[in-house]
C-alpha positions as CSV (number, residue, x, y, z in Angstrom):
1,X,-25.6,4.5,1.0
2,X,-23.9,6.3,-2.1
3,X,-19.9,5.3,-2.2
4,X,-17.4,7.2,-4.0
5,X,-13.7,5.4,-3.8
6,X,-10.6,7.7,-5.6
7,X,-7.7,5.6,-7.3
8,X,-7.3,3.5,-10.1
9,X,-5.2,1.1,-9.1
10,X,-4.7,-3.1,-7.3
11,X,-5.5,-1.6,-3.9
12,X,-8.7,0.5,-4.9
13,X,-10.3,-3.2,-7.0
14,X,-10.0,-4.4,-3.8
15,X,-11.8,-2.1,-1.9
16,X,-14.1,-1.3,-4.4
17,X,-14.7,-5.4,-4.3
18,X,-14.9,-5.2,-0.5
19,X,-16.9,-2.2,0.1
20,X,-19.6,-3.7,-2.6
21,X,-19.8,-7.2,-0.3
22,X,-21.7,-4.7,2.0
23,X,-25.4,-4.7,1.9
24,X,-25.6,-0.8,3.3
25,X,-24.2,0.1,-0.5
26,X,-26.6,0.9,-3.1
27,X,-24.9,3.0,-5.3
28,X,-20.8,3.1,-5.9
29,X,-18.9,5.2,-8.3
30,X,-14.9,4.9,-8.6
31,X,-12.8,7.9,-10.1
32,X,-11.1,7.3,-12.3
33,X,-11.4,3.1,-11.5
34,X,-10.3,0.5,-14.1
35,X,-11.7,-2.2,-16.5
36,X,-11.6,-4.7,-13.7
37,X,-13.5,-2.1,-11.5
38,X,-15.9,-1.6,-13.9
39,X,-17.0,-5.1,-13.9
40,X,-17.7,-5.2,-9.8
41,X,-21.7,-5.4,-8.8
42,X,-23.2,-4.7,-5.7
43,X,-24.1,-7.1,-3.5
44,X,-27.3,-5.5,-2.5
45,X,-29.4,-5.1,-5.8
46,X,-26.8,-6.1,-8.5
47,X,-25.8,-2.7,-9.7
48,X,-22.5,-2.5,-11.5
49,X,-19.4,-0.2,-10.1
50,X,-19.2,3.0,-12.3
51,X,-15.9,4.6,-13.0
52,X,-15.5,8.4,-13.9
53,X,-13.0,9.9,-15.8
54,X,-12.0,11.8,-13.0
55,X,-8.4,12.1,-12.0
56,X,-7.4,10.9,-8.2
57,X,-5.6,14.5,-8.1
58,X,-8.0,16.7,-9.3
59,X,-9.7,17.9,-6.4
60,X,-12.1,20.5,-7.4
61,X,-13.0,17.8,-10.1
62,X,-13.6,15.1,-7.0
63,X,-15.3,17.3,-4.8
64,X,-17.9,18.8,-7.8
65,X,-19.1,15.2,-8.5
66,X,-19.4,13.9,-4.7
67,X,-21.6,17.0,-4.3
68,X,-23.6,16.2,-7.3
69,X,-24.3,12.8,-6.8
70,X,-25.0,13.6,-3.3
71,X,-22.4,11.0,-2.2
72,X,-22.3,9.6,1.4
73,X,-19.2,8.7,1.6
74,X,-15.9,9.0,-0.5
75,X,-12.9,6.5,0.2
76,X,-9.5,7.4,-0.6
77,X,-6.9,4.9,-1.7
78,X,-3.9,6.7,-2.9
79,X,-1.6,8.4,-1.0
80,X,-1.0,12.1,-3.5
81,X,-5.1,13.5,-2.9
82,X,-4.5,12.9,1.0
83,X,-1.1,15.1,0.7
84,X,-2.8,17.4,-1.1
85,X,-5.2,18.2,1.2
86,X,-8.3,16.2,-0.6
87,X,-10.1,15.3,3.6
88,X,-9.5,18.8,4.3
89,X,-11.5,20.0,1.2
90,X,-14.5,17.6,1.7
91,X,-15.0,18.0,4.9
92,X,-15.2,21.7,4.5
93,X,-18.0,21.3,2.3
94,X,-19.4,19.0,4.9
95,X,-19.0,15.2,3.4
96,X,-18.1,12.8,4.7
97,X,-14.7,11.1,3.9
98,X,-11.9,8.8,4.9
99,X,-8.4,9.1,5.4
100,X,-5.8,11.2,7.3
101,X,-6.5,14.7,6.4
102,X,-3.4,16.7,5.2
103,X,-1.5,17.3,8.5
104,X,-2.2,13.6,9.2
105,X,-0.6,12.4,6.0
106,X,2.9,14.2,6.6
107,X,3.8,11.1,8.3
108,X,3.9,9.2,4.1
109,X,4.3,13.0,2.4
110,X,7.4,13.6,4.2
111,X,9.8,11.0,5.4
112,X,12.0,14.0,7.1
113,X,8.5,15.0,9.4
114,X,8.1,11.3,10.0
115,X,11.8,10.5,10.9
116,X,11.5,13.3,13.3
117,X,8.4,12.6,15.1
118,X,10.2,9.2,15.7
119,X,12.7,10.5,17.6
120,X,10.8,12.9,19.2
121,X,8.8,10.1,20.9
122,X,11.5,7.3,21.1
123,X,9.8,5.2,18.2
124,X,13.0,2.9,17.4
125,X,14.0,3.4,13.8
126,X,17.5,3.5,12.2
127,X,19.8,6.5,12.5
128,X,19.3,8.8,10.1
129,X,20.0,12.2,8.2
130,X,18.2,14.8,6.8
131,X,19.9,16.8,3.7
132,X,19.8,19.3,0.8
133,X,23.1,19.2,0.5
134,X,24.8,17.1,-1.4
135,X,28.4,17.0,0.2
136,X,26.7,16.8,3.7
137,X,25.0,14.2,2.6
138,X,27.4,12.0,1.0
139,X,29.9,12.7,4.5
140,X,26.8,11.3,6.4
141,X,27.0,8.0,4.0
142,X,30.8,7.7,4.3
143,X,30.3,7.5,8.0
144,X,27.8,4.7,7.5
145,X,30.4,3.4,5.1
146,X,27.8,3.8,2.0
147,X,25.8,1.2,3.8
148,X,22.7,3.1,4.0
149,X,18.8,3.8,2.1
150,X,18.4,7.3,0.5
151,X,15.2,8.1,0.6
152,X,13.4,11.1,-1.4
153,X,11.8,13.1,0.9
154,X,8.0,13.2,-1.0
155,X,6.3,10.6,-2.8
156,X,7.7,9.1,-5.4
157,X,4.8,6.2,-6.2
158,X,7.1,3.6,-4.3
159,X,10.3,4.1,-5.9
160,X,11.7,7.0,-4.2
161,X,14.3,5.0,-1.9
162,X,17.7,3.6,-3.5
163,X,18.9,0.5,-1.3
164,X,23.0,1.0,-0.9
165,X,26.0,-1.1,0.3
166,X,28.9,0.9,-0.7
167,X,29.9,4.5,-1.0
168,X,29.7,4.7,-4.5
169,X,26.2,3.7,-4.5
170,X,25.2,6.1,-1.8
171,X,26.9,9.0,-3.6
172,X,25.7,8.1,-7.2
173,X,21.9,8.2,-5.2
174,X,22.7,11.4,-3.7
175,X,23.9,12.8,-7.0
176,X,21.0,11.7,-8.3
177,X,17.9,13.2,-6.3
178,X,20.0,16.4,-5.4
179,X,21.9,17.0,-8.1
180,X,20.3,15.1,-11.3
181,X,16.4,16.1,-9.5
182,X,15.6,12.7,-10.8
183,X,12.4,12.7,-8.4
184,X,11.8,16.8,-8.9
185,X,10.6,18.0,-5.8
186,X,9.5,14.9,-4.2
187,X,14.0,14.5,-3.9
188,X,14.7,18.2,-2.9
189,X,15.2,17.3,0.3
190,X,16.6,13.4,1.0
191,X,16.2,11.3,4.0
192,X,19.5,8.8,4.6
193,X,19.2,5.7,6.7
194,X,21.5,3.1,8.2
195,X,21.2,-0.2,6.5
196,X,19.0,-2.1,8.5
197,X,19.5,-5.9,8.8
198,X,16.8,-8.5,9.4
199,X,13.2,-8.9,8.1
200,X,11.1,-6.5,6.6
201,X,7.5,-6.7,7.1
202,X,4.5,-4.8,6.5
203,X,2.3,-3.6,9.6
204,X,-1.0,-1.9,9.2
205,X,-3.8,-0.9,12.0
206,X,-6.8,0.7,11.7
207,X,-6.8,4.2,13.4
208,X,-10.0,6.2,14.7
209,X,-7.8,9.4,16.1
210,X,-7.8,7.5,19.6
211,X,-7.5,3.8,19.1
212,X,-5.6,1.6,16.6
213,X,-6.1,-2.1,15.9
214,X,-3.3,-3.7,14.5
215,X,-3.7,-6.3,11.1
216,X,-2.2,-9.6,11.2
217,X,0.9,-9.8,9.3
218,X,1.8,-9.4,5.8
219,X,4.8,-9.1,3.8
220,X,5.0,-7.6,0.6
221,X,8.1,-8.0,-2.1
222,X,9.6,-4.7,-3.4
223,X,12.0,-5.6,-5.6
224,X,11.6,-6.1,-9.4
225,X,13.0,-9.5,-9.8
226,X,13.6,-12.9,-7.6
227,X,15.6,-12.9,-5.0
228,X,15.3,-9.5,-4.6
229,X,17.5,-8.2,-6.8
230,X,16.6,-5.0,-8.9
231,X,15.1,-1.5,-8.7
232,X,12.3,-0.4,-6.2
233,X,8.8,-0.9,-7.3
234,X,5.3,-0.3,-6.0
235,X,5.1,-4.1,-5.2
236,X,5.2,-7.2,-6.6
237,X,3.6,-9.3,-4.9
238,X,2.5,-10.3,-1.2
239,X,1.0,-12.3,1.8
240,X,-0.9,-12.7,4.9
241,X,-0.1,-13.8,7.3
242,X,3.7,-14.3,7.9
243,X,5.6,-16.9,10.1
244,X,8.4,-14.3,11.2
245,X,6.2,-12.2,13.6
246,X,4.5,-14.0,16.2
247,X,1.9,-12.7,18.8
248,X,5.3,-11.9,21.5
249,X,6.7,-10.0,18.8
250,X,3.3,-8.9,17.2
251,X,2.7,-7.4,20.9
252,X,6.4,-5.8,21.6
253,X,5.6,-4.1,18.1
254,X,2.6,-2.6,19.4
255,X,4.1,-1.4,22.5
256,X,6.7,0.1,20.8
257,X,5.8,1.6,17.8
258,X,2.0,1.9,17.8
259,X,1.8,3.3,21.8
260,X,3.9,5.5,21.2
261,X,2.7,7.3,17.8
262,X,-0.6,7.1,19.2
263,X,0.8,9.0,22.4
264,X,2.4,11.1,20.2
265,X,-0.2,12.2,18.1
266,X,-2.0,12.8,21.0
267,X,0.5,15.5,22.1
268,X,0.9,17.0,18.8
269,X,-2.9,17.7,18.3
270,X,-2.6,15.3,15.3
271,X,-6.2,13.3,14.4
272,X,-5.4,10.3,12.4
273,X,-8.3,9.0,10.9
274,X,-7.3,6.1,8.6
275,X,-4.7,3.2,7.7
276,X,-1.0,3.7,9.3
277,X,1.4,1.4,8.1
278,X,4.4,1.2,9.1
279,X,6.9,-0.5,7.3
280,X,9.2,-2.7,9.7
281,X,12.4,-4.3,10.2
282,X,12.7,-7.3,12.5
283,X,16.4,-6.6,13.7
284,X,18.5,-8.2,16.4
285,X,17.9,-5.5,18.9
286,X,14.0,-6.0,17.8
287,X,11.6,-3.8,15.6
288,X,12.5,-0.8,13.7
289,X,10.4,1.1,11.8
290,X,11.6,2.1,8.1
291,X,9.1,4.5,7.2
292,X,5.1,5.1,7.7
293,X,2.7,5.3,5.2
294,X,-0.7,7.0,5.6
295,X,-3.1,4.0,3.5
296,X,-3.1,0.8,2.7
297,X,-0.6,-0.7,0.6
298,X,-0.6,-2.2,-2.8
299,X,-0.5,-5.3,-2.8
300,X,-0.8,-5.7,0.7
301,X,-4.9,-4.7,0.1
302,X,-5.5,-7.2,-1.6
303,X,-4.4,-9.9,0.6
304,X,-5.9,-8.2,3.7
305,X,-9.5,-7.6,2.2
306,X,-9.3,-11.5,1.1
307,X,-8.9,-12.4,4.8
308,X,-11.1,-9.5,6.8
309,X,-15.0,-10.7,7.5
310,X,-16.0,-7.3,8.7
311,X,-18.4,-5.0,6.8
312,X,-15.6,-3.0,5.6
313,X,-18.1,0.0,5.4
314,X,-19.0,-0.1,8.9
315,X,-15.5,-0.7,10.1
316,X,-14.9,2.8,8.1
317,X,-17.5,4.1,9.3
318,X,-16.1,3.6,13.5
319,X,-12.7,5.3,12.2
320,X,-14.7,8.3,11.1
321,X,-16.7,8.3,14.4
322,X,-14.4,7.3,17.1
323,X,-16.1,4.2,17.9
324,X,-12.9,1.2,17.0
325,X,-12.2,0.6,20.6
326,X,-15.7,-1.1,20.6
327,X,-15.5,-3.1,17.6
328,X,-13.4,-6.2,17.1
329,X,-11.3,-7.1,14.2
330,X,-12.5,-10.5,12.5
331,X,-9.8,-12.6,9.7
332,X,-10.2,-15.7,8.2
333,X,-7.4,-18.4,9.2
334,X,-6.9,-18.7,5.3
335,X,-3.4,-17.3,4.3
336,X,-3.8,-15.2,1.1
337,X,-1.3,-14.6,-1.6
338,X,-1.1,-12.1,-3.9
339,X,1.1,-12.1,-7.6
340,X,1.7,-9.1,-9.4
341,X,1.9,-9.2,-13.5
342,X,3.8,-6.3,-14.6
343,X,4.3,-4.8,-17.9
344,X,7.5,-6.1,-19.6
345,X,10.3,-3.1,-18.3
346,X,8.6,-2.4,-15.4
347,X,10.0,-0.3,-12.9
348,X,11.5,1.4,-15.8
349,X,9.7,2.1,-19.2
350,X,6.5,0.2,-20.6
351,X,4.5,-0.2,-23.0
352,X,0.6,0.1,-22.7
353,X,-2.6,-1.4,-25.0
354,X,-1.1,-5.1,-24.8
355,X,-4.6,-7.5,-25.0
356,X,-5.1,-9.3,-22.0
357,X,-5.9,-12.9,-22.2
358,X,-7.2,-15.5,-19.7
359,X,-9.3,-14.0,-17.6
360,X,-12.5,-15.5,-17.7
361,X,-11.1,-18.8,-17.2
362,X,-9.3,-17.4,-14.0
363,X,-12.5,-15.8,-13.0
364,X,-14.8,-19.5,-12.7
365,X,-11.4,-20.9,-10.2
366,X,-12.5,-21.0,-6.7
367,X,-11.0,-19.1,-3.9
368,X,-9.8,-16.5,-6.6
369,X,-9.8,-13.1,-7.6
370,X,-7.9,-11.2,-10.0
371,X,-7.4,-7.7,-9.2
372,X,-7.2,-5.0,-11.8
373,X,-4.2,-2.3,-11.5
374,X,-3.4,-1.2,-14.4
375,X,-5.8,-1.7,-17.5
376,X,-8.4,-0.2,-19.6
377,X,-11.3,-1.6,-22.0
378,X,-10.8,-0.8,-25.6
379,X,-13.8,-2.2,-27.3
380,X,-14.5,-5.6,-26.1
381,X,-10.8,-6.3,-25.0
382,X,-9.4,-5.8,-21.7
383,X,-5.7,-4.4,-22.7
384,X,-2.6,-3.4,-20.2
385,X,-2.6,0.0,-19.1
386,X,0.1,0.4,-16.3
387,X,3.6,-1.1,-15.0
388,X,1.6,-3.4,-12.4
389,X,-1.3,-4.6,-14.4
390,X,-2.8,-7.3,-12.4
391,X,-3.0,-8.9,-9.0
392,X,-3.5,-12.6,-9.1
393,X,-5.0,-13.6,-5.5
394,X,-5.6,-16.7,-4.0
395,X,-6.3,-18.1,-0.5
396,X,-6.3,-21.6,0.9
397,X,-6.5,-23.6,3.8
398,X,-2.4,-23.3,4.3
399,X,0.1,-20.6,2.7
400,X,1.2,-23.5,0.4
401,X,-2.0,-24.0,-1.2
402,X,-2.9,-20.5,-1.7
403,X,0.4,-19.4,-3.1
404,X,-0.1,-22.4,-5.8
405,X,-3.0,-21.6,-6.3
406,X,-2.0,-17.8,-7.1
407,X,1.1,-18.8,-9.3
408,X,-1.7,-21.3,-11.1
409,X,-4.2,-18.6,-11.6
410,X,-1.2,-16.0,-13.3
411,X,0.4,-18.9,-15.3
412,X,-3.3,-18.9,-17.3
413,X,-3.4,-15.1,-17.9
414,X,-1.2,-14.2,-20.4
415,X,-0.1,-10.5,-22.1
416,X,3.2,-9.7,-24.3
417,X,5.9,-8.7,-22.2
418,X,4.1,-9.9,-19.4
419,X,6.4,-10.9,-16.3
420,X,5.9,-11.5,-12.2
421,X,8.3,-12.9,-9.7
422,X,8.2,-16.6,-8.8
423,X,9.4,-16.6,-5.3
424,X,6.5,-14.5,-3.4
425,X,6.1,-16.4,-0.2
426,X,9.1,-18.6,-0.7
427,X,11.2,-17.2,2.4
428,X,7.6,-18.0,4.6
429,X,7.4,-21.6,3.1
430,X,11.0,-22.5,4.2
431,X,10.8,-21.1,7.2
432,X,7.8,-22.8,8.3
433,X,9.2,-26.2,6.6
434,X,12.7,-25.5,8.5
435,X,10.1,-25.4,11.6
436,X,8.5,-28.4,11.3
């Protein structure tokens, strides 16, 4: 089987890592990949990952290559070719691909269309506003008394939502993406939320159009800095599994947020083939969802594909066909942990081409893999290449271990301006020591 995955990021290493565990690859090619990516083999007959200089977003580029190489099937990781329509265009051509197709990835393209189809089928979320308008949608704020998310309507790579606890936040946000277009188009219409108080976590289930089997547990860290304090960011680090869902709640979650979309989609005409995950917040009057994505999320991948024993390829392969509700799920009882080294400014401005140092003494630790997000080769030196640059992941018999060992791994690798949050996990480990 020839294997084409699209991104270049944390969460496609880790499926291009994955996907070449399975012995029905012989041939994988990752566009545009990275310099970790570059360095995966297969575990069939040893061939080497090959990255292409071709752009996640360029389509026509995508779907000329897949033809050419005679691919047999192309994986999507990031969320912009799947709003652009990229499972539409192959499978007009007749490949075969995975991932919602464009309709199907509204629910991530456009918080508005998602927010909707909540309440149209009584998925509990937080009360909410849609706007263009800026004075309409600073009165909506006031009357949550500024204590509300704004929330750009398009993607915005993970930083489109401003977090608010007073008016003058709200307004300066609204001013912002309506006013200011800081997110362009992605902000030209805004999504407002009520605060929502509790525990966030991420949920993500495995959807065939029909059926949809529900992950265990992760949670990933959004913020920039400890304690999370700071801007937005893709992620900065996660785990798997978490103490603050358990298999009552894990169940009510189902019942009430999965059931429904899935009855919902259903009476829509809308075929999700593909990751959902919804982001959730464990409230007082239960689960609530924030928002839904259409893939997997970064870091949350790389914690999740540490953990699952399935051929990923063939559990792809029943989403495409149909076939979940006869397959079961299998994780390893190993937590995983995942770090994030980011480039020194991250969120905000960066710097690239800063050498990378450490990693083949990380890459001989056991129960370790660093995965590559942002970097290139120049020469013989991996160098930094992106805000997130690396994904330091470890798994042990107990979340204790593996987040030591994670925070072990990332205090070896080293890269100027180099910084990562030292509390991933923390809020897990004191609740399950307050437990015991």
């Amino acid at each position: 089987m020839r294997l084409l995955v699209i991104g270049s990021g944390g969460r496609e290493h880790a499926l291009v890592w994955k996907l070449a565990q399975s012995a029905h690859v012989k041939e994988m090619w990752c566009a545009p990949g990275n310099a970790g990516i570059a360095e995966e083999r297969l575990a069939g007959n040893g061939r080497f990952v090959e990255c292409v200089a071709i752009g996640a977003e360029d389509l026509s580029g995508l779907l000329g290559f897949a033809k050419e190489k005679r691919v047999d099937l192309t994986v999507v990781g990031p969320d912009n070719p799947l709003a652009l329509g990229i499972v539409d265009l192959f499978e007009k051509s007749g490949l075969h691909i995975w991932g919602p197709n464009q309709r199907a990835a509204q629910f991530e393209a456009s918080k508005a269309f998602a927010q909707q189809f909540m309440e149209r089928h009584g998925i509990p979320t937080a009360r909410s506003g849609i706007f263009q308008d800026a004075s309409a949608a600073k009165e909506f704020s006031n009357s949550l008394q500024g204590r509300c998310a704004v929330k750009a309507n398009g993607l915005a790579l993970g930083k489109g939502v401003v977090v608010c606890t007073n008016q003058k936040d709200a307004e300066r946000a609204v001013d912002s993406m309506l006013v200011s277009k800081s997110f362009g188009r992605a902000g030209a219409r805004i999504v407002i939320q009520e605060l929502l108080e509790g525990t966030e976590i991420s949920l993500h289930a495995l959807c065939d159009g029909k059926t949809a089997h529900l992950f265990p547990t992760s949670q990933d860290h959004k913020r920039a800095f400890e304690g999370d304090l700071g801007p937005n960011t893709g992620g900065m680090g996660a785990y798997s599994p978490t103490p603050f869902l358990g298999e009552a709640e894990l169940s009510m979650a189902r019942k009430q947020v999965v059931e429904p979309w899935l009855v919902g989609c259903a009476a829509e005409g809308i075929v999700f083939r593909g990751i959902l995950y919804p982001g959730l917040m464990l409230t007082r009057d239960g689960p609530k969802v924030l928002e839904f994505n259409a893939r997997f999320g970064d870091p949350e991948t790389q914690v999740y594909l540490t953990r699952v024993e399935n051929d990923l390829v063939e559990l792809i392969e029943a989403s495409l066909t149909g076939t979940l509700a006869g397959m079961e799920l299998r994780w390893s009882a190993m937590p995983s942990v995942c770090v994030v080294m980011a480039s020194a400014g991250y969120p905000g401005h960066y710097e690239k081409g800063k050498p990378i140092h450490g990693l083949e003494d990380v890459a001989c630790l056991a129960n370790t893999k660093v995965f590559h997000a942002g970097s290139a080769r120049v020469g013989n030196q991996i160098v930094s290449n992106g805000g997130r640059v690396l994904g330091v992941t470890a798994w042990g018999g107990d979340l204790k271990t593996a987040r030591d060992s994670a925070y072990a791994a990332a205090e070896a690798i080293h890269f100027e301006g180099a910084h990562f949050r030292r509390d991933i996990a923390d809020k897990a480990l004191s609740s399950i020591s307050a437990g015991s």
